[in-house]
Phi, psi and omega in degrees: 000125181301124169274116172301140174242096217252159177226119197253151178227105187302341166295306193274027187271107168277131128240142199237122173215087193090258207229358191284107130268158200263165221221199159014045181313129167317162113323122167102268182240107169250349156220162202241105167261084187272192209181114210284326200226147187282168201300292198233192190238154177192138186252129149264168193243157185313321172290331172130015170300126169268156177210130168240111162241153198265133183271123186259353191261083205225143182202158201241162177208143224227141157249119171245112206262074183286154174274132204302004196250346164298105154357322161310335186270320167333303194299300221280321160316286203325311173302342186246319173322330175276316162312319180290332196283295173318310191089009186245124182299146177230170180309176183195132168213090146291091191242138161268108187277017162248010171224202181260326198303119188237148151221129177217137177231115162300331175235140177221169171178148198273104208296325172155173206294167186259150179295165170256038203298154179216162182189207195259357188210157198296137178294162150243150167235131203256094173245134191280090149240165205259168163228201175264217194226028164261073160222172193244094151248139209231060209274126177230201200238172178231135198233000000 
């Protein structure tokens, strides 16, 4: 039996944030998909009786890690600087396109700006967004 081989390719990785794909990715974990609360909560009572309720109140939280010289940090200040005035939330889509990995969000928004260090050697900016709690995810493999 032939041994499978999955190949994950950080080029075909999309992120999409409104009409912004995003660029200049950090060196290591440059994004991050958390998923904020578990789908449900459960108690049990002293004889092992369990009670599962389903948590409707649920949200994902996307780290995104740019390198400090990225075109990109640009865009996402514009968006989000544009956001404090609107209020208006935008789409999020992360798709692998070398895998099965889907993350799709109707509303999404950039949690507040990231910190800045400048020093003698290049930085990462570290950006936080949120979603509502209408997204679709989808962690798969890469073959």
């Amino acid at each position: 039996m032939a041994q499978t081989i999955g190949t994950f390719d950080f080029k075909k990785l999309n992120v999409i944030f409104g009409v912004a794909k995003l660029t200049g990715f950090a060196d290591g974990d440059a994004v991050e998909v958390a998923e904020e609360n578990p789908a449900f909560n459960s108690m049990s009572g002293a004889d092992g009786y369990v009670d599962r309720i389903k948590n409707n109140a649920n949200f994902l939280t996307i780290t995104i890690r740019l390198r400090q010289t990225s075109p990109t940090n640009d865009i996402l200040s514009a968006l989000h600087a544009a956001d404090r005035v609107s209020g208006t939330p935008l789409p999020l889509l992360i798709k692998d396109r070398s895998g099965n990995t889907l993350v799709t969000a109707a509303q999404a928004w950039i949690e507040k700006f990231p910190t800045a260090a400048f020093g003698n050697e290049a930085k990462t900016r570290e950006w936080v967004i949120k979603t509502g709690s209408q997204y679709v995810t989808f962690i798969g493999g890469n073959s």
